[in-house]
N, C-alpha and C positions, 0 to 999 in steps of 0.2 A: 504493500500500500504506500509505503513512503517512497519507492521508487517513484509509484503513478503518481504523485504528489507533485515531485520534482519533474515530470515530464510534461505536466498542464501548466505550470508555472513558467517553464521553456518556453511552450507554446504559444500561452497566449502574450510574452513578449515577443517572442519573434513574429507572430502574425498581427501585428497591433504595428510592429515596425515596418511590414510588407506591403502594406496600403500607404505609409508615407515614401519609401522610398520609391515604388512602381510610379508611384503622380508624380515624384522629384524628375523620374526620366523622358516624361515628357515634352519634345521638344516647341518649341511656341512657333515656329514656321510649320509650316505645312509640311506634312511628310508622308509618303506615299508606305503602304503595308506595316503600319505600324503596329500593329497586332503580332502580326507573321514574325515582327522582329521581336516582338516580346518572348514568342512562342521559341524563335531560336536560342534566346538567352535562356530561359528554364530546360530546356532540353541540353542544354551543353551542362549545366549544373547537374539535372539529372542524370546522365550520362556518367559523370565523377561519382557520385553516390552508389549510383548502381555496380558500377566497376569495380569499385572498391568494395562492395558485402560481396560481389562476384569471385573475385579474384581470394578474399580471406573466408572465407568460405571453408569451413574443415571439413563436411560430411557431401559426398556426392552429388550434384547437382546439374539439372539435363534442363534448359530454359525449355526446351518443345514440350518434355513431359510433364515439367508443371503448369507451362502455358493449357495443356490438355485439359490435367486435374481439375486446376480452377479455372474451368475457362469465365465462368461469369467477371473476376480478376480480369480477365486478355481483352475481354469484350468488352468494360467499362472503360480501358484504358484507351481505348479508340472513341468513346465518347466526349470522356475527361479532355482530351486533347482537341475536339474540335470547338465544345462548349467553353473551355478555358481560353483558348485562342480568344474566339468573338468577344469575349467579357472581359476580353482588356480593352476595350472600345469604352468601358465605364470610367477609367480612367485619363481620358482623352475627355469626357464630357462633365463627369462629377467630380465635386469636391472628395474627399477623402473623409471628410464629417458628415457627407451623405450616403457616399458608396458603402463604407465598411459598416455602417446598421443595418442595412438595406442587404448586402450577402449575407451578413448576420442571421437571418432568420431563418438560415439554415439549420441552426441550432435547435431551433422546436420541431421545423417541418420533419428533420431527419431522427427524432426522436419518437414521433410519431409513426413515421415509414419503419422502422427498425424493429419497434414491437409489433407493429401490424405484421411485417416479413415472419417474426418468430412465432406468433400465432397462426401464421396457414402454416408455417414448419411443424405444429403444435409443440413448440416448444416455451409457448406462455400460453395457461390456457383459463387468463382471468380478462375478461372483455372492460371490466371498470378500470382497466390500466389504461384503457384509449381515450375516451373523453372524459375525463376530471372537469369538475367544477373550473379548479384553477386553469388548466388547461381552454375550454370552453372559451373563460376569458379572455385568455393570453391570444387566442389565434384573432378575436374578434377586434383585439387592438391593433394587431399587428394588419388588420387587413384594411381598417380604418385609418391608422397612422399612414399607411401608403397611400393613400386614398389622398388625403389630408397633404403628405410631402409634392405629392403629382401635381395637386391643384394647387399649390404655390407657385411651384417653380413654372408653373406652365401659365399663371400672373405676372410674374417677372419676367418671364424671358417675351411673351408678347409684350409686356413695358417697354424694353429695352428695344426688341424691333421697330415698335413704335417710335421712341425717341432716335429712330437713324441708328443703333449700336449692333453692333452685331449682325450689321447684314448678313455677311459669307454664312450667318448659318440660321437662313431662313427655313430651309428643309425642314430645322432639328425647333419650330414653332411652338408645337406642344412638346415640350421639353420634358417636360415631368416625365409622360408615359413613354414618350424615346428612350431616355436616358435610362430610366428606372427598369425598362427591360435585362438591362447587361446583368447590376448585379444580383436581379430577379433570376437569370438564368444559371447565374452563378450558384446563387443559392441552392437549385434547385440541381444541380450537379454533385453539388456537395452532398447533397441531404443521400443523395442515388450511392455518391460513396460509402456514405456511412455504414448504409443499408448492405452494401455487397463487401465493404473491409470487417463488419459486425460478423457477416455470415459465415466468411471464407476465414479471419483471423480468431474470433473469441473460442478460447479456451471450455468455457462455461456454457454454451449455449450454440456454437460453429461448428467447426471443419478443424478447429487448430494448424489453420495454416500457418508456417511461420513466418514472422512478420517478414525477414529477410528475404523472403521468396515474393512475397508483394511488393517490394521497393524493388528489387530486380527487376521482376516483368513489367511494373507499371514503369520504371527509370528506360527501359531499355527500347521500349513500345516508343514513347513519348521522346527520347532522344532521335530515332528513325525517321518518326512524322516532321519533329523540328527540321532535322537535317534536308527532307524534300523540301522546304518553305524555305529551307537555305538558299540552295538551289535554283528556287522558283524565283526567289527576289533577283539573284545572280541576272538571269536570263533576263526581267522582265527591267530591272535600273541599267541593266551592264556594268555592274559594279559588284567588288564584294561584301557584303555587310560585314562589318568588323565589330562582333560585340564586347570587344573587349579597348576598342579606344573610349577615350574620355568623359565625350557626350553619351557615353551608353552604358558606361560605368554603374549608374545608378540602377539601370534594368539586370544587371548580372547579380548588384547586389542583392537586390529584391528578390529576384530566382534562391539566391545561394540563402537568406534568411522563410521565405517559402518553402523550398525542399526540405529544410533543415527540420522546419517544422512538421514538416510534412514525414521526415523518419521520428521524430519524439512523439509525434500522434499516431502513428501506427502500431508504436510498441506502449502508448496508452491505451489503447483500442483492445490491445492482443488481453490486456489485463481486465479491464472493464468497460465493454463497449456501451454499454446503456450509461453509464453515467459520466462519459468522458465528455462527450457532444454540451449537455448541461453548462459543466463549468466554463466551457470553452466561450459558453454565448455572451459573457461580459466583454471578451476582448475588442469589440467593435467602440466600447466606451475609449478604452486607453489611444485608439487608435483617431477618435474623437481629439480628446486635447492634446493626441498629438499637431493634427491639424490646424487648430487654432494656436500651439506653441510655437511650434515648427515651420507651419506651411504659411501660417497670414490670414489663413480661412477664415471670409466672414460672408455666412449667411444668413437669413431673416430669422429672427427670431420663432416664428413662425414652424421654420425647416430644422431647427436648433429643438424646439417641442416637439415635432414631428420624429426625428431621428432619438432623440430619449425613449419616447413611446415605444418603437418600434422593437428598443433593446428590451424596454420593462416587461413587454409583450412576449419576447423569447422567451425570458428568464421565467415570469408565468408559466409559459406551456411546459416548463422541462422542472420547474421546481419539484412534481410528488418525486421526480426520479431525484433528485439531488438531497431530500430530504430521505 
């Protein structure tokens, strides 16, 4: 238990610093495939992590046969990779005081998918675990606080076109619901991981996959996809992206404290997958003042009430599990 202690407290600082650093790499010219490019800096990250439990590895190991075993593992990692791509687009449009409550909500939604998963498994076979009072609430905030965030920002941003500002991004009009897409999808990627790192890792209730076999396939999948988008940028700028000069600095770091997180949460997952999601769902607060410490971020007050809710709202839905 004091391990899993130590490995939620990793997490949610290093994911609390991965929404500041990702916004930090974005550059303020216009820039063609900037997704694609964020996508190549986690995969080169990935690629290292993976390599590394690969390579020190003491008991045999075949990537095909356990790519086999767990395929639901092989087959999410091909999702993860195309939804995480497009969802760094939230970072190109939102502040990091709105995006990171906003994927946030991944925390109740996937606590919810996760017992629901282990009931068809019947491996929970009490139905008042799914809608709780507290719960009930939690989800009905969390659906209103979006409600509530969308219809602000989509007040300001017609403001703002109106006043001449912001032309070049008349497209993005209703901004709210534009923007609010990414870390919505994001969210809901997550929640999908949960659900399949819960099944294929937890010891208590899974498959006892080991964790080291999930950073593999999912590191080595997602290093491939990156590496075509390499590639593709090469052919399509005629140039090579260089994630590792100056201006892009920021996106390797971001990858390199995202993965990192992303190994501390898989061997908290292997430990206690139902109450790990839980605690996790405060870190979109720290990631908050990091924003307004860090970044400059100033939103309406409004989008400030809205993004609070959004968190209280998680922390609701997953509290009977945390208690």
């Amino acid at each position: 238990m004091n391990n899993w202690i130590v490995c939620i407290i990793i997490v949610i600082l290093l994911w609390a610093m991965t929404g500041l650093i990702y916004k930090a790499g974005i550059h303020k010219d216009e820039e063609k495939h900037t997704c694609l490019k964020y996508s190549v800096s986690v995969g080169v990250i990935f690629f290292i992590i993976s390599a590394f439990y690969l390579i020190t590895r003491d008991e045999p190991f075949s990537i095909w046969v356990s790519a086999l075993r767990y395929w639901p593992m092989t087959v999410f990692g091909i999702i993860y990779f195309v939804i995480n791509t497009i969802s760094f687009s939230g970072y190109i449009y939102n502040e990091v005081t709105v995006e990171s409550p906003v994927e946030g909500i991944s925390g109740g939604t996937s606590t919810i998918l996760l017992i629901i998963t282990y009931m068809v498994m019947g491996r929970v076979d009490s139905v008042s675990k799914l809608l709780t009072p507290l719960r009930t609430v939690g989800i009905l905030i969390i659906l209103l606080s979006i409600i509530l965030l969308a219809s602000a920002r989509n007040r300001e941003a017609r403001g703002r076109i109106s006043d001449g500002a912001d032309n070049q991004r008349k497209s993005w009009q209703w901004r709210g619901l534009g923007t609010l897409i990414f870390p919505v999808m994001f969210s809901m990627i997550d929640a999908l991981e949960t659900v399949v790192t819960g099944v294929c890792l937890d010891t208590s209730y899974g498959y006892s996959m080991p964790a080291q076999d999930s950073i593999i396939i999912i590191g080595m999948e997602y290093s491939l996809l990156a590496f075509g988008c390499w590639i593709y940028i090469y052919v399509n700028e005629r140039r090579i992206y260089n994630p590792f000069r100056g201006e892009n600095l920021p996106r390797l770091l971001g990858s390199v404290t995202d993965n990192v997180g992303i190994v501390f949460y898989s061997f908290a997952m292997a430990v206690d997958s139902v109450s790990t999601d839980p605690v996790l769902a405060i870190y979109p607060v720290f990631a908050m003042i990091g924003g307004r410490i860090f970044m400059k971020e100033k939103v309406s007050a409004i989008q400030y009430v809205s993004a609070v809710c959004i968190v209280l709202g998680s922390i609701l839905v997953v509290a009977d599990t945390i208690v």
